[in-house]
N, C-alpha and C positions, 0 to 999 in steps of 0.2 A: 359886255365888259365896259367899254367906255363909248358915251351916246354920244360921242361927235366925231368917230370914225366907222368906215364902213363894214360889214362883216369880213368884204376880203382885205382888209387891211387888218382889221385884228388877226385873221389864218396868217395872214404873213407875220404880223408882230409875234405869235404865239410860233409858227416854224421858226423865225430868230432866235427867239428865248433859247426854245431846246434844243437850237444846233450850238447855240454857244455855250451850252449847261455841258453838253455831249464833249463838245472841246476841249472847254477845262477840266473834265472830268478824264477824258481820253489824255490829255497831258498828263495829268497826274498819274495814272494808272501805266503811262508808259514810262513816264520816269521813274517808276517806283520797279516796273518788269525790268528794265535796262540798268540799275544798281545791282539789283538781284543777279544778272545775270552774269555782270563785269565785276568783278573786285579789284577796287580801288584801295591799293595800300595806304596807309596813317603815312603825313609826312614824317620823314628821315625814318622811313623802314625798306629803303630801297638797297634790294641786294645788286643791283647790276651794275656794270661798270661806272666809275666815276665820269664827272664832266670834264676833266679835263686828266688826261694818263701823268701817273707820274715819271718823270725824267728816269730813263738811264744812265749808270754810271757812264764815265770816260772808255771804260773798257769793253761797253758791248759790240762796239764792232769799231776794227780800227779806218771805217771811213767816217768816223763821225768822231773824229778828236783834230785838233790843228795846232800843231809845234809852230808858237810865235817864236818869232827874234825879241832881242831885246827890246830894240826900236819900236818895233808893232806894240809890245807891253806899256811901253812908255806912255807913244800917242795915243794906248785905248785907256789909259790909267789916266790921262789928260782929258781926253772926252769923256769920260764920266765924270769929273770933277766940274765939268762945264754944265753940266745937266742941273735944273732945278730939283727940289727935293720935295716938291709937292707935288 
């Protein structure tokens, strides 16, 4: 094959080639059996719950509402007016 290396260097170079042919070949073929096998939905075909739940009313359970005073209205109607808007 090439007269300035040895015969056992060329068997090695020649086992490299085809364990690297083998690999890429074995990649592909495995990524080709593991699509096949998994079905990957198209995005925004996803039935399962959302990322993030949406809110409950006031009314779903009455530990999750809180009767302010006026005062409390006031100072929270105050800090948010102090909040930037970006």
């Amino acid at each position: 094959m090439f007269p300035s290396i040895s015969p056992a260097q060329e068997i090695g170079l020649a086992v490299l080639l085809v364990a690297a042919l083998v690999w890429v070949l074995g990649l592909g073929l495995g990524h080709m059996l593991w699509d096949s096998r998994f079905h990957h939905p198209e995005p925004g075909a996803h039935d399962g719950l959302p990322a993030i739940p949406a809110q409950r009313g006031a009314d779903a359970h009455p530990m999750e509402s809180v009767e302010l005073t006026e005062a409390e209205e006031q100072a929270f109607a105050g800090l948010i007016r102090t909040l930037p808007l970006h």
